[in-house]
RODO-2510 file (C-alpha; in nm, 4 decimals, decimal comma):
residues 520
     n   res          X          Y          Z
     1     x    -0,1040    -3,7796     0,3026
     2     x    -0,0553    -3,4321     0,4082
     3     x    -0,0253    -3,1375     0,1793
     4     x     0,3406    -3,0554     0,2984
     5     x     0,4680    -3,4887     0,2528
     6     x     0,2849    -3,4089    -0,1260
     7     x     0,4931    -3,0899    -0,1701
     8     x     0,7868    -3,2182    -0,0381
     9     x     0,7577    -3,5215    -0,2778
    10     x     0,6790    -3,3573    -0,5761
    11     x     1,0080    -3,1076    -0,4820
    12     x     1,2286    -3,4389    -0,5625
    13     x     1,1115    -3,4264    -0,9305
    14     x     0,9513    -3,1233    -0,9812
    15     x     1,2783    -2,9744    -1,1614
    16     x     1,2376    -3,2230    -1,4259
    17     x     0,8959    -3,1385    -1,4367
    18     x     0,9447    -2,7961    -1,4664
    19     x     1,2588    -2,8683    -1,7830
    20     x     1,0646    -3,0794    -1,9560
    21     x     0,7794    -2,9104    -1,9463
    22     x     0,9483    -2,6055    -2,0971
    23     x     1,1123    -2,8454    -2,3575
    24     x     0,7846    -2,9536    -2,4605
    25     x     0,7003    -2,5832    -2,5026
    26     x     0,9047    -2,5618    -2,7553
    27     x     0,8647    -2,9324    -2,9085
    28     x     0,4712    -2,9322    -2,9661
    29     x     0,4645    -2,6787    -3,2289
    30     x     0,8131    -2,7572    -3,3685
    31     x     0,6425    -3,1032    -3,4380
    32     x     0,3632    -2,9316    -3,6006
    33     x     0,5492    -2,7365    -3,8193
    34     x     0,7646    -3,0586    -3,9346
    35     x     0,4456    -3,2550    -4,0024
    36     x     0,2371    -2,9619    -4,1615
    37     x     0,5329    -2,7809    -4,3428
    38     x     0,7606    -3,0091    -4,4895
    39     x     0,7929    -3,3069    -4,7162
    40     x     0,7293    -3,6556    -4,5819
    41     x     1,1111    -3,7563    -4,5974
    42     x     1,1794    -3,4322    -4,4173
    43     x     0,9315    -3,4521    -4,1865
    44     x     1,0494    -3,7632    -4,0414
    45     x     1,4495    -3,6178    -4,0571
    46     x     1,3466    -3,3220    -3,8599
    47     x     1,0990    -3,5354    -3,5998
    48     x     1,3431    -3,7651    -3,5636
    49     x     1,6474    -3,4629    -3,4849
    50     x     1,3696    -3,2952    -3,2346
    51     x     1,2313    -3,5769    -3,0783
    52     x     1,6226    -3,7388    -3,0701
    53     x     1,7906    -3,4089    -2,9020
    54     x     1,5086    -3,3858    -2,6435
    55     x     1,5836    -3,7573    -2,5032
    56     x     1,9393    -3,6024    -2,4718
    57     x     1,9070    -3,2888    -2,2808
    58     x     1,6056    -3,4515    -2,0591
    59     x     1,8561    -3,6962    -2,0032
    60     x     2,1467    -3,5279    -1,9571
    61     x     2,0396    -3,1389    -1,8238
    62     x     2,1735    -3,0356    -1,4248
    63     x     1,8615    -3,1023    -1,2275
    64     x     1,8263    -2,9317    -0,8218
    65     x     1,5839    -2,9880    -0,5397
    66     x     1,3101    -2,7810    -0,6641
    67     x     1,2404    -2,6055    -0,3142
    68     x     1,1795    -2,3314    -0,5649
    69     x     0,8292    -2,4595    -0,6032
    70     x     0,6433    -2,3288    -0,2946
    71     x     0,2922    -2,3673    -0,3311
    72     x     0,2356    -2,0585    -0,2479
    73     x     0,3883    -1,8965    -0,5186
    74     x     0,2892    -2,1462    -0,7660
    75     x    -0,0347    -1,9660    -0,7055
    76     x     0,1130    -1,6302    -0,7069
    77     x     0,2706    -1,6978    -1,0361
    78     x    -0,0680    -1,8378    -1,2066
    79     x    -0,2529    -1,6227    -1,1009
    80     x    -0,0179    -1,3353    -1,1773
    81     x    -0,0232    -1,4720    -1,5317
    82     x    -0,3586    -1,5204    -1,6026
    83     x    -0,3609    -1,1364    -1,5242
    84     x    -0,0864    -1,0538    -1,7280
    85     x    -0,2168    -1,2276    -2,0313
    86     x    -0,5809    -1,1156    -2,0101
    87     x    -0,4530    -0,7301    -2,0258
    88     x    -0,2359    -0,8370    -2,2631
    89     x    -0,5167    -0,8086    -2,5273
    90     x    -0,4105    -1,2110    -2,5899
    91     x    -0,7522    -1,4197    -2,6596
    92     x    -0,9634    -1,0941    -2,6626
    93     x    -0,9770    -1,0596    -2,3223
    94     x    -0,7850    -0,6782    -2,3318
    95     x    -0,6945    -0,3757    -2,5255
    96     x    -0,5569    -0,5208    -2,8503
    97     x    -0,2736    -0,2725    -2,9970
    98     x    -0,2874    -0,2219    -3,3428
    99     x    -0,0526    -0,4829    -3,4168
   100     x    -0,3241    -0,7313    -3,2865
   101     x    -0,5014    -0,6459    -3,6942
   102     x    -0,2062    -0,8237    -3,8587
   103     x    -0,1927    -1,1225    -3,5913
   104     x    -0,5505    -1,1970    -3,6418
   105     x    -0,5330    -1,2133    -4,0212
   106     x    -0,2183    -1,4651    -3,9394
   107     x    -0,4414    -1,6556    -3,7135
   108     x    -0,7232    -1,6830    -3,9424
   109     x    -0,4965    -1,7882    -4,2593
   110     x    -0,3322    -2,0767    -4,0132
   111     x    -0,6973    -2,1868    -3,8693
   112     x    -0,9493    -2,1523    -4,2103
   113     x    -0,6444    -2,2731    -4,4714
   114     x    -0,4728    -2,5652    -4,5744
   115     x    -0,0967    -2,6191    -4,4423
   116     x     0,1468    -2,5321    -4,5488
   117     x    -0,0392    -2,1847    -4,6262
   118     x    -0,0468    -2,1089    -4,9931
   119     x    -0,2392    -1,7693    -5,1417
   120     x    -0,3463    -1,7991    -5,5160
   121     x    -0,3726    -1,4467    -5,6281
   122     x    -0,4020    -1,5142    -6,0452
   123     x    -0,7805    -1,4174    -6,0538
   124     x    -0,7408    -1,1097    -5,7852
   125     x    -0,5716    -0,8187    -6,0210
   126     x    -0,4340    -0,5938    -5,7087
   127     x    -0,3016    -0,8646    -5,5506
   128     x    -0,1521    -0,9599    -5,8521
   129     x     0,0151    -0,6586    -5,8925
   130     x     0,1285    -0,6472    -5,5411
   131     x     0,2655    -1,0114    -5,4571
   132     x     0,2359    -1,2398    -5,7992
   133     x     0,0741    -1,4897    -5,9275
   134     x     0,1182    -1,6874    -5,5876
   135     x     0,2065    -1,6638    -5,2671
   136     x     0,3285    -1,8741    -4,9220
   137     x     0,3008    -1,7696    -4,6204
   138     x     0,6282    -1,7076    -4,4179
   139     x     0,6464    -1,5701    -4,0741
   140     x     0,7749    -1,6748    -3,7172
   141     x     0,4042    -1,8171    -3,6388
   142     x     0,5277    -2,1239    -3,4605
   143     x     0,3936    -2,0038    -3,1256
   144     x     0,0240    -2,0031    -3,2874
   145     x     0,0172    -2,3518    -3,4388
   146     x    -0,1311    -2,5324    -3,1558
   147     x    -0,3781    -2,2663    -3,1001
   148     x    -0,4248    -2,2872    -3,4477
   149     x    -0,4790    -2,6260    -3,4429
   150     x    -0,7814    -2,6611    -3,2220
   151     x    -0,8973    -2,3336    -3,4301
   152     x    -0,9126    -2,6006    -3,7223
   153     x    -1,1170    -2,8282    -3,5217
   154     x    -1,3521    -2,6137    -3,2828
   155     x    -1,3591    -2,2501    -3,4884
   156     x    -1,2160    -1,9261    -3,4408
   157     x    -1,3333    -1,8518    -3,0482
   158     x    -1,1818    -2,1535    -2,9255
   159     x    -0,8874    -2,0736    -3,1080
   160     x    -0,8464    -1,7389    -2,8992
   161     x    -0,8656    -1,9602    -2,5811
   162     x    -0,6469    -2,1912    -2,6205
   163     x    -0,3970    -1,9332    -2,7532
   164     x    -0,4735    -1,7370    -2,4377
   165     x    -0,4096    -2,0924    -2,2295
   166     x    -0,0643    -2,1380    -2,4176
   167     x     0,0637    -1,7962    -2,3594
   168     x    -0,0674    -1,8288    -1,9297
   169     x     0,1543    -2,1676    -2,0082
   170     x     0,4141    -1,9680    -2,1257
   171     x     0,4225    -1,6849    -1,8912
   172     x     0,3737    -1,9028    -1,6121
   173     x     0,7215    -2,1514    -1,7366
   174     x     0,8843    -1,7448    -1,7252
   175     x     0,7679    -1,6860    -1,3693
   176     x     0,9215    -2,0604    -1,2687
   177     x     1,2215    -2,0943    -1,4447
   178     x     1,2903    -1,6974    -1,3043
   179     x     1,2838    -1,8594    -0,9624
   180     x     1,4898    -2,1606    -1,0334
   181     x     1,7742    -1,9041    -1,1219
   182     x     1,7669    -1,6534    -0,8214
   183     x     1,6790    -1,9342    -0,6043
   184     x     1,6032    -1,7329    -0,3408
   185     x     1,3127    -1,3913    -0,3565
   186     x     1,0256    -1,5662    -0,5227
   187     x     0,7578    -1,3197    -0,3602
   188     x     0,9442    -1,0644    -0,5691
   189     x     0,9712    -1,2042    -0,8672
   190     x     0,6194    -1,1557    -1,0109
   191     x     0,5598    -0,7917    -0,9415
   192     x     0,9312    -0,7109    -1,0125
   193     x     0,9167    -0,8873    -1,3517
   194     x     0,6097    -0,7343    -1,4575
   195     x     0,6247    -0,3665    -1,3349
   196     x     1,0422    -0,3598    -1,4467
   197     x     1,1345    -0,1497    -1,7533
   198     x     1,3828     0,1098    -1,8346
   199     x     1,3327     0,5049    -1,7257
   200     x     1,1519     0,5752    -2,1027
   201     x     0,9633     0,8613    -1,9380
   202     x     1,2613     1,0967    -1,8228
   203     x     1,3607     1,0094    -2,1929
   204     x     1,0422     1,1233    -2,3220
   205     x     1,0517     1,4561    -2,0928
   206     x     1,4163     1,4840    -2,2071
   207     x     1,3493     1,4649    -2,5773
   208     x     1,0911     1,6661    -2,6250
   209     x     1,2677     1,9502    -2,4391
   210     x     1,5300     1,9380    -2,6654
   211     x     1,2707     2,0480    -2,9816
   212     x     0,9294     2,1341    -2,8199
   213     x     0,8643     2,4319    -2,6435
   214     x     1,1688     2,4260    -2,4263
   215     x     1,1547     2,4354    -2,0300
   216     x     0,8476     2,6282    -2,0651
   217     x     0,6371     2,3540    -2,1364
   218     x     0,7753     2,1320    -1,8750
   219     x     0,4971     2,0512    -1,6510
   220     x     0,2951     1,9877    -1,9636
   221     x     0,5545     1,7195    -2,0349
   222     x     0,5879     1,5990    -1,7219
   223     x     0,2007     1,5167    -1,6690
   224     x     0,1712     1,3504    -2,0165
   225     x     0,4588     1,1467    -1,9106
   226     x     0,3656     1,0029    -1,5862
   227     x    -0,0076     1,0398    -1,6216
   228     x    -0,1308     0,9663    -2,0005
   229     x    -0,1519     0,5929    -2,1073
   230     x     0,0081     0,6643    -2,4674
   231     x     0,3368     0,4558    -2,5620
   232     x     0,6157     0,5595    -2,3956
   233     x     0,8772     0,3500    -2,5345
   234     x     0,8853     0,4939    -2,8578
   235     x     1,1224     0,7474    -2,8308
   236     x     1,0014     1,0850    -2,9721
   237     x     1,1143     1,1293    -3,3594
   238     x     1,3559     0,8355    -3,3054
   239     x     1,3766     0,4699    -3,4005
   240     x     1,4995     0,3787    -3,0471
   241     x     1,2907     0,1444    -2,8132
   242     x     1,4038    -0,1407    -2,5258
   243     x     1,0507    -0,2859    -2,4542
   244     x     0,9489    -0,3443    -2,1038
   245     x     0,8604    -0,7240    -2,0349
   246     x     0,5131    -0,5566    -2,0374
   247     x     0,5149    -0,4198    -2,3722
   248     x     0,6821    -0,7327    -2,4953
   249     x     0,3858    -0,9668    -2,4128
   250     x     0,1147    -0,7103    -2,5588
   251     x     0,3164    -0,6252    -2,8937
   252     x     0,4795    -0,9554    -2,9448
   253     x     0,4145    -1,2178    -2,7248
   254     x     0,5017    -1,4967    -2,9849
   255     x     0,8562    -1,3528    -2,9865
   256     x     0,8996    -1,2996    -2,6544
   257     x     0,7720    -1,5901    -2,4092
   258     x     0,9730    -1,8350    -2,6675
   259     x     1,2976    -1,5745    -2,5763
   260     x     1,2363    -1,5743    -2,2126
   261     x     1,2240    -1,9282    -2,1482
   262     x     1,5073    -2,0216    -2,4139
   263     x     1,7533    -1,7269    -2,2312
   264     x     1,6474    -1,8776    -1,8462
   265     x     1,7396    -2,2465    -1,9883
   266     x     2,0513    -2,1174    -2,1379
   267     x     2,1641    -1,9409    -1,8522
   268     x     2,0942    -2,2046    -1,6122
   269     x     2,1640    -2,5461    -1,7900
   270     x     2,4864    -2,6716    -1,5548
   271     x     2,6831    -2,7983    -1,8649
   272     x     2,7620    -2,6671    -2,2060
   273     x     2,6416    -2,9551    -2,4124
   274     x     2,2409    -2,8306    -2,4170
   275     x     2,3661    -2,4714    -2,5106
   276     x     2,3303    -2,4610    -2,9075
   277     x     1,9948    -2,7192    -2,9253
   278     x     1,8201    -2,5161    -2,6714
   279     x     1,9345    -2,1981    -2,8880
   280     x     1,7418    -2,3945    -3,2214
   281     x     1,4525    -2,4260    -3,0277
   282     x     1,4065    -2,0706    -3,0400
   283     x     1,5032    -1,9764    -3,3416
   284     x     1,1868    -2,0986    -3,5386
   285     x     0,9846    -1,8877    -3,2589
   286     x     1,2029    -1,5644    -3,2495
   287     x     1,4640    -1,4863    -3,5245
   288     x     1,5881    -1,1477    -3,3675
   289     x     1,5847    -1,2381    -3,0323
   290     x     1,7684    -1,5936    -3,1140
   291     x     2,0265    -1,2956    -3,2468
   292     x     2,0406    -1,1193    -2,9812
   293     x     2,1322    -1,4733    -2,7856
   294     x     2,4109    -1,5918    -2,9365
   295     x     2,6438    -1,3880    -2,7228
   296     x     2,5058    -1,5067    -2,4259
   297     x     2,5483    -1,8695    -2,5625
   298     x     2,8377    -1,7512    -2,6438
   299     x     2,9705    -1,6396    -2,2709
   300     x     2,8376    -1,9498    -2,1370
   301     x     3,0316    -2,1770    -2,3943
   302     x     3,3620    -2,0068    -2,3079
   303     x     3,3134    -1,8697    -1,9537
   304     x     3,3440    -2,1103    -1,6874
   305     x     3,1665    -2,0106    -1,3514
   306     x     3,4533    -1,8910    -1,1952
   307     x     3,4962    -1,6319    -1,4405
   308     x     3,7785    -1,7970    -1,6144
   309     x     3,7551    -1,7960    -2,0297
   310     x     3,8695    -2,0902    -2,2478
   311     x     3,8330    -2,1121    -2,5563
   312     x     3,9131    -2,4523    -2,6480
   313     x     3,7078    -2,5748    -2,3447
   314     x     3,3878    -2,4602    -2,4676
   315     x     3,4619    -2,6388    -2,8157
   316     x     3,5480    -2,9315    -2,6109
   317     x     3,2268    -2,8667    -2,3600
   318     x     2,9794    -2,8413    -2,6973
   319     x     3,0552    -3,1433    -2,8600
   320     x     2,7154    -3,3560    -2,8171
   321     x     2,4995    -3,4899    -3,0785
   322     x     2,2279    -3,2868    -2,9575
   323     x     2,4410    -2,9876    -2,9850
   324     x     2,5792    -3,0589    -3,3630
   325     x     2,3503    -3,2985    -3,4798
   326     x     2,0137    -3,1947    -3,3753
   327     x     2,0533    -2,8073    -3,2980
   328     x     2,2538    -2,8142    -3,6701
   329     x     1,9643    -2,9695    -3,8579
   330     x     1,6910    -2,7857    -3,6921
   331     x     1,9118    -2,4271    -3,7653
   332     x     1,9535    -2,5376    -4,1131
   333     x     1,5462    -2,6085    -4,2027
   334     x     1,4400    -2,3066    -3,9850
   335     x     1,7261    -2,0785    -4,2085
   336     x     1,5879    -2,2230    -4,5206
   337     x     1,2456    -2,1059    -4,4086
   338     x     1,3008    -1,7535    -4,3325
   339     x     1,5909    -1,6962    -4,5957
   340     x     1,3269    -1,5829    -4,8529
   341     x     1,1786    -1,2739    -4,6557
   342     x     1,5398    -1,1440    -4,4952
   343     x     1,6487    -0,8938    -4,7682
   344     x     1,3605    -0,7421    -4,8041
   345     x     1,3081    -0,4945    -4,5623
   346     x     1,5594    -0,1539    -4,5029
   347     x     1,9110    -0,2215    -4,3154
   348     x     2,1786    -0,0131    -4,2710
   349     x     2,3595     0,1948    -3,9894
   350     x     2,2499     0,4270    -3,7963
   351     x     2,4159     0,7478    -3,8783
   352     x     2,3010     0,6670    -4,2492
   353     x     1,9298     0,7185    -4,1487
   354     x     1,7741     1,0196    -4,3198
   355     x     1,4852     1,0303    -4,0261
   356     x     1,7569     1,1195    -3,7689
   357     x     1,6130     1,4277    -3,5357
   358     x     1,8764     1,6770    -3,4595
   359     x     2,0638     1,6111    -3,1716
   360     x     2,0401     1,2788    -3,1968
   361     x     2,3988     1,2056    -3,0833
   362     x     2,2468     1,3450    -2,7179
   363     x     1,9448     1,1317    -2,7511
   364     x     2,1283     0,8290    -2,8046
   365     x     2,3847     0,8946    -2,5050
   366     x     2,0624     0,9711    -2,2896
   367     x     1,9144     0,6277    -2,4221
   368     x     2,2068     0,4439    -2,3034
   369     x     2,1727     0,6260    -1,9873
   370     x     1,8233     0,5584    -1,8680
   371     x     1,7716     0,2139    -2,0372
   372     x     2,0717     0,0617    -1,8847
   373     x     2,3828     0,2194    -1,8199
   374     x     2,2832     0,3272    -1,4841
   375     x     2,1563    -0,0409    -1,3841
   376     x     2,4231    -0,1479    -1,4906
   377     x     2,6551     0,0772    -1,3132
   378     x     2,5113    -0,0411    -0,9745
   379     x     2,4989    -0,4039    -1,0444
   380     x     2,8599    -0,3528    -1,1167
   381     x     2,9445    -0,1988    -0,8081
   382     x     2,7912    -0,4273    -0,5842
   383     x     2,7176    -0,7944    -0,7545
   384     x     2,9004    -1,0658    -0,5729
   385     x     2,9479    -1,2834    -0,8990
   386     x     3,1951    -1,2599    -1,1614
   387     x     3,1366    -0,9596    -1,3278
   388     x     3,1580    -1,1161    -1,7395
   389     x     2,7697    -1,1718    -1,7661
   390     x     2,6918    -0,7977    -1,6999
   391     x     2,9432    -0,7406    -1,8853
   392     x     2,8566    -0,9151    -2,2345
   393     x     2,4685    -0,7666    -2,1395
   394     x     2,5952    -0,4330    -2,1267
   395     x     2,7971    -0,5052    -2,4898
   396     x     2,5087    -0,5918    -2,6599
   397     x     2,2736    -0,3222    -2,5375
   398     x     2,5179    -0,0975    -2,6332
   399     x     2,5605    -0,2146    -3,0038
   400     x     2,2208    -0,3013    -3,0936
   401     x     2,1176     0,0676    -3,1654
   402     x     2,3888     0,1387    -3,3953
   403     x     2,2382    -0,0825    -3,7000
   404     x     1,8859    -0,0677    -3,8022
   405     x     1,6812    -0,3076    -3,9638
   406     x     1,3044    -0,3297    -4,0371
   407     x     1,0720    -0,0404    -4,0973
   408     x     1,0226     0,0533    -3,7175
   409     x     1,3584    -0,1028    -3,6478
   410     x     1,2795    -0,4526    -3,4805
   411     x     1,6077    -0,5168    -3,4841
   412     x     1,6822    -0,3686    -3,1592
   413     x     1,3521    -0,3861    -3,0161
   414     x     1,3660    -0,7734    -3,0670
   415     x     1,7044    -0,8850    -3,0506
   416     x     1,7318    -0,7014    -2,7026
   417     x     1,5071    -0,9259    -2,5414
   418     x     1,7287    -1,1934    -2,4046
   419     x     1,9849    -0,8985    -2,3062
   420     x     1,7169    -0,7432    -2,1390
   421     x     1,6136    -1,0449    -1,9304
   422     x     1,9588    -1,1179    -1,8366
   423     x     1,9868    -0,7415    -1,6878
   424     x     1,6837    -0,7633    -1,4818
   425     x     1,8312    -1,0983    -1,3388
   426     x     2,1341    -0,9480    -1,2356
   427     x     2,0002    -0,6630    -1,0995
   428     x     1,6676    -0,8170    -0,9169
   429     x     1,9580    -1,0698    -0,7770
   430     x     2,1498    -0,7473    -0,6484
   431     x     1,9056    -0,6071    -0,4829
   432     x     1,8413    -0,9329    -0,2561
   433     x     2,1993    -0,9466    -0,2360
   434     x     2,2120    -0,5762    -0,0800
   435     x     1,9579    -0,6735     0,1388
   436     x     2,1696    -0,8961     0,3257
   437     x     2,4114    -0,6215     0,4088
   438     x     2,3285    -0,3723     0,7137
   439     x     2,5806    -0,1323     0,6027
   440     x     2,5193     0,2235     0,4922
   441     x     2,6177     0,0698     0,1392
   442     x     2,3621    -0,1817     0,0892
   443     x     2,0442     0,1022     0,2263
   444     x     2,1441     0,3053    -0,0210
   445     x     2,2157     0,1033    -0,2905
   446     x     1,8578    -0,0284    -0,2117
   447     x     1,6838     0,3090    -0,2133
   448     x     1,8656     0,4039    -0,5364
   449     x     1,7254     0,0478    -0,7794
   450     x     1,3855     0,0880    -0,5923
   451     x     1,3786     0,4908    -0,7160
   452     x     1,5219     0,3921    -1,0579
   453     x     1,2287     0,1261    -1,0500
   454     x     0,9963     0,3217    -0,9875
   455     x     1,0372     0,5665    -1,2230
   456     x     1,0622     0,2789    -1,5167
   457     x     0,7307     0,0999    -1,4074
   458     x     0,5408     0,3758    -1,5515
   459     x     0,6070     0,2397    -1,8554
   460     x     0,4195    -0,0796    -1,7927
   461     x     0,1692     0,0724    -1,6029
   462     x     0,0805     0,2916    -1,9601
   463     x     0,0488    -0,0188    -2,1182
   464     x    -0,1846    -0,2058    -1,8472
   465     x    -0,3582     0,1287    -1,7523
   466     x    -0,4845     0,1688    -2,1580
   467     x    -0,6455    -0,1745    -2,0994
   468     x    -0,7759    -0,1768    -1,7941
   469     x    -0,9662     0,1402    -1,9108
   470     x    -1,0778    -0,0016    -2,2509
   471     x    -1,2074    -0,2922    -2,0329
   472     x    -1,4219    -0,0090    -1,7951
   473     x    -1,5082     0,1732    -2,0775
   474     x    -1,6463    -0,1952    -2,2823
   475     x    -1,8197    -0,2838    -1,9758
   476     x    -1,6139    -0,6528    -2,0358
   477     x    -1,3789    -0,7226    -2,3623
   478     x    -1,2792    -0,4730    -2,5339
   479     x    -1,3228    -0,6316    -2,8616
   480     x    -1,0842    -0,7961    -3,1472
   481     x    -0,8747    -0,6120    -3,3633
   482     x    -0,9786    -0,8340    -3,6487
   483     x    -1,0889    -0,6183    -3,9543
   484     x    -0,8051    -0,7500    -4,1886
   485     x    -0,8989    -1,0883    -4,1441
   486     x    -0,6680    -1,2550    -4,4506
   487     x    -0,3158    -1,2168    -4,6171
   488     x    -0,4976    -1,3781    -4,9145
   489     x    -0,6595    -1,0431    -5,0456
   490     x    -0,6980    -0,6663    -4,9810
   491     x    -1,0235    -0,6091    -4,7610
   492     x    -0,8554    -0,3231    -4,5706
   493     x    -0,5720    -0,1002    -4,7628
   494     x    -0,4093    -0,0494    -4,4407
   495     x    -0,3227    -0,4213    -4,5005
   496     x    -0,0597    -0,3316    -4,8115
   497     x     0,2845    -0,2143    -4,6121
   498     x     0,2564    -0,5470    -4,3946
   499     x     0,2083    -0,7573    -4,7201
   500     x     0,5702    -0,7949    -4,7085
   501     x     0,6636    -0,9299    -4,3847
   502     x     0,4176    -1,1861    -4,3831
   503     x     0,4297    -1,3375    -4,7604
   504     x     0,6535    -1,4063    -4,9924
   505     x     0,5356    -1,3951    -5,3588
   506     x     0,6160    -1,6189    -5,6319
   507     x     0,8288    -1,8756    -5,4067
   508     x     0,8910    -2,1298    -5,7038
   509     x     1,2410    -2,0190    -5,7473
   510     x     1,3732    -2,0193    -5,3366
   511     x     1,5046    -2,3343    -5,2074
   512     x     1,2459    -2,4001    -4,9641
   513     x     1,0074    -2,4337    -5,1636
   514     x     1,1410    -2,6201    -5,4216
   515     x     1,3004    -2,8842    -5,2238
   516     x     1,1791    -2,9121    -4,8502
   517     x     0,8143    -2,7820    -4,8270
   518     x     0,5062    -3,0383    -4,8612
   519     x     0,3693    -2,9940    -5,1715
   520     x    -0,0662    -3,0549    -5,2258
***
């Protein structure tokens, strides 16, 4: 049989493929976490509400000819991952960020301990003094339990692999899924996805002539912007950041491929009964970003496609046992999970910061600016659709900076995620959209999203840049950011301020514990 009569074949079901594949991305360490985690009763509730809701969305989801699935860029999008992920710093291959230090003292507690992870600090006095008596570990480390899992079996370097082959996996299910929603542009896709970000280096120029040197020193700031290979995002002397796709994978990859793929099912499922299990899916993986989704589920349980809202159609529309009865139980034993570490870190609103620069007001209308009101401006001027998605995006992105939460304010790096996604859809779908048109209109609002993305890739291109020249510098890998190796006692003091968001000392009292988590 010919490779074209294959293709064309495997087009009839490759859209199931592709769903249930993505499903199962989010299934295998969900099923881990309910076998390893939770009492035996439990365990078999919570398999049972998993395993249950899949049948019913595999069953029931809007399937298409997947003419999507070109072979060529099946090997575009592999390949293109495999890339992505090595820079990444993921498996060791890349520049780790510093982050990577706390990650690989999570990965080594998961691998070299019994589940569910338990710390005994009673004979280790600074410990003691710092977290209890005991401790459990609780963190959003569903993405590394099937790494973690071979790591148990085959040692710490296989580990790294596999973790490396589940986040290709991952990334690859991103590029795919991408496709099946702009059905159309697939060459594009890749590059666009990985090189798009907002314009953080006209808002690092901006803000550091507002208190540094003036316009005297503008060249200076202008070089270090577009040539250096330091963090751009990070707004100067301000807790503001919307993370390129790029710096998503390399800071917080288990957050984000979980976000990516949950936002791409959400937005393209054909029916509203799939809407709120799909959304418990991610939960366990991304907290923040599951957040940051609920107004999208939100839009696409009320908004039809024609752009007409109804209220009581959506209710009507959700009602499915895989919506209620699955996606409820799931919520309930991920919120029970997670409901011992959520007060503990600083909240509040943003003018009630004390770290606020001066000007800020200017520096947060500038933010807006470059990160998406200007995207957003052209999409709305010349997107065919109804106009209520961008519009919802826009909301969010908008609100998010206002309250902040963490000590480097996650909150709105994380919970922008799906937001973020959503806006690069739109706009990536203009763009081919303006290319249809011959008109003086659709050159020039061509020439205007290819400057404006240009000037945002050099945010990426910081991030891959810093590895690629740790990599020349190496000779190969770069090495592992591994010196903290374990949650389960000091061997690095740098270790202390993360203590916090990673375990949760003397758990006896929270419900959790004392009711749903497998006991040795």
């Amino acid at each position: 049989m010919k490779a074209q009569e294959l293709l064309q074949r495997f087009s009839g079901q490759g859209d199931r493929l592709v769903i249930g594949s993505t499903l199962l991305y989010f299934a295998i360490p969900l099923a881990i976490f309910c076998l390893a985690w939770l009492r035996s009763v439990w365990a078999i509730a919570c398999l049972a509400l998993l395993l249950f809701g899949l049948v019913l969305v595999l069953r029931g989801f809007s399937y298409r000819h997947a003419d999507y699935l070109t072979s060529r860029f099946l090997l575009l999008a592999l390949l293109a991952a495999l890339a992505w992920v090595a820079l990444s710093g993921i498996g060791g291959f890349g520049h780790q960020n510093y982050d990577f230090h706390a990650r690989s003292a999570l990965f080594h507690d998961l691998i070299e301990r019994s589940w569910p992870v338990r710390y005994d600090y009673s004979a280790d006095a600074q410990m003691q003094g710092l977290v209890g008596d005991q401790g459990i570990l609780v963190y959003y480390f569903a993405f590394w339990l099937p790494a973690a899992a071979v790591g148990k079996f085959l040692g710490w370097e296989w580990a790294n692999r596999a973790l490396f082959l589940w986040s290709v996996a991952g990334v690859f299910l991103t590029f795919v899924l991408t496709a099946r929603y702009l059905r159309r542009g697939a060459w594009l896709i890749v590059p666009a996805l990985v090189l798009a970000s907002g314009m953080d280096a006209v808002g690092e120029v901006f803000v550091r002539l507002l208190g540094d040197g003036g316009f005297a020193r503008l060249g200076e700031h202008l070089q270090t912007a577009v040539g250096g290979t330091h963090h751009l995002e990070a707004w100067p002397g301000f807790l503001l950041q919307y993370s390129s796709f790029t710096t998503q994978l390399f800071y917080v990859f288990n957050q984000a491929i979980p976000a990516w793929l949950a936002t791409l099912l959400i937005l393209d499922a054909g029916g509203r009964k799939h809407l709120l299990f799909v959304w418990a899916l991610a939960l366990p993986f991304a907290p923040l970003p599951a957040l940051g989704l609920l107004p999208l589920v939100a839009y696409r349980l009320f908004v039809s496609e024609d752009g007409r809202v109804s209220v009581l159609a959506g209710l009507r529309g959700a009602v499915s046992i895989q919506n209620l009865v699955c996606a409820g139980g799931l919520a309930l034993i991920t919120a029970a999970f997670f409901a011992t570490t959520t007060g503990q870190h600083a909240h509040g609103w943003l003018w009630q910061a004390t770290h606020l620069p001066a000007g800020w007001l200017w520096i947060l209308g500038a933010f807006y600016l470059l990160e998406f009101l200007l995207l957003g401006a052209i999409v709305a001027a010349n997107h065919r659709e109804p106009r209520g998605l961008l519009i919802i995006v826009l909301m969010v992105l908008a609100a998010l900076p206002l309250y902040t939460y963490g000590r480097s304010n996650d909150f709105v790096m994380r919970a922008s995620i799906p937001a973020l996604l959503v806006l690069f859809l739109l706009t990536l779908q203009t763009y081919m959209n303006l290319a249809d048109t011959a008109a003086l209109k659709g050159w020039f609002g061509r020439a205007l999203l290819l400057v404006l993305f240009l000037v945002g890739s050099l945010t990426p291109w910081h991030e891959m840049r810093r590895s690629l020249d740790e990599i020349a510098q190496a000779g190969g890998a770069p090495g592992m950011k591994d010196k903290w190796r374990t949650f389960g006692s000091v061997e690095d003091d740098e270790v202390i301020p993360y203590l916090e968001n990673f375990v949760v000392g003397d758990p006896e009292e929270g419900f959790f514990y004392r009711f749903l988590m497998r006991q040795r």
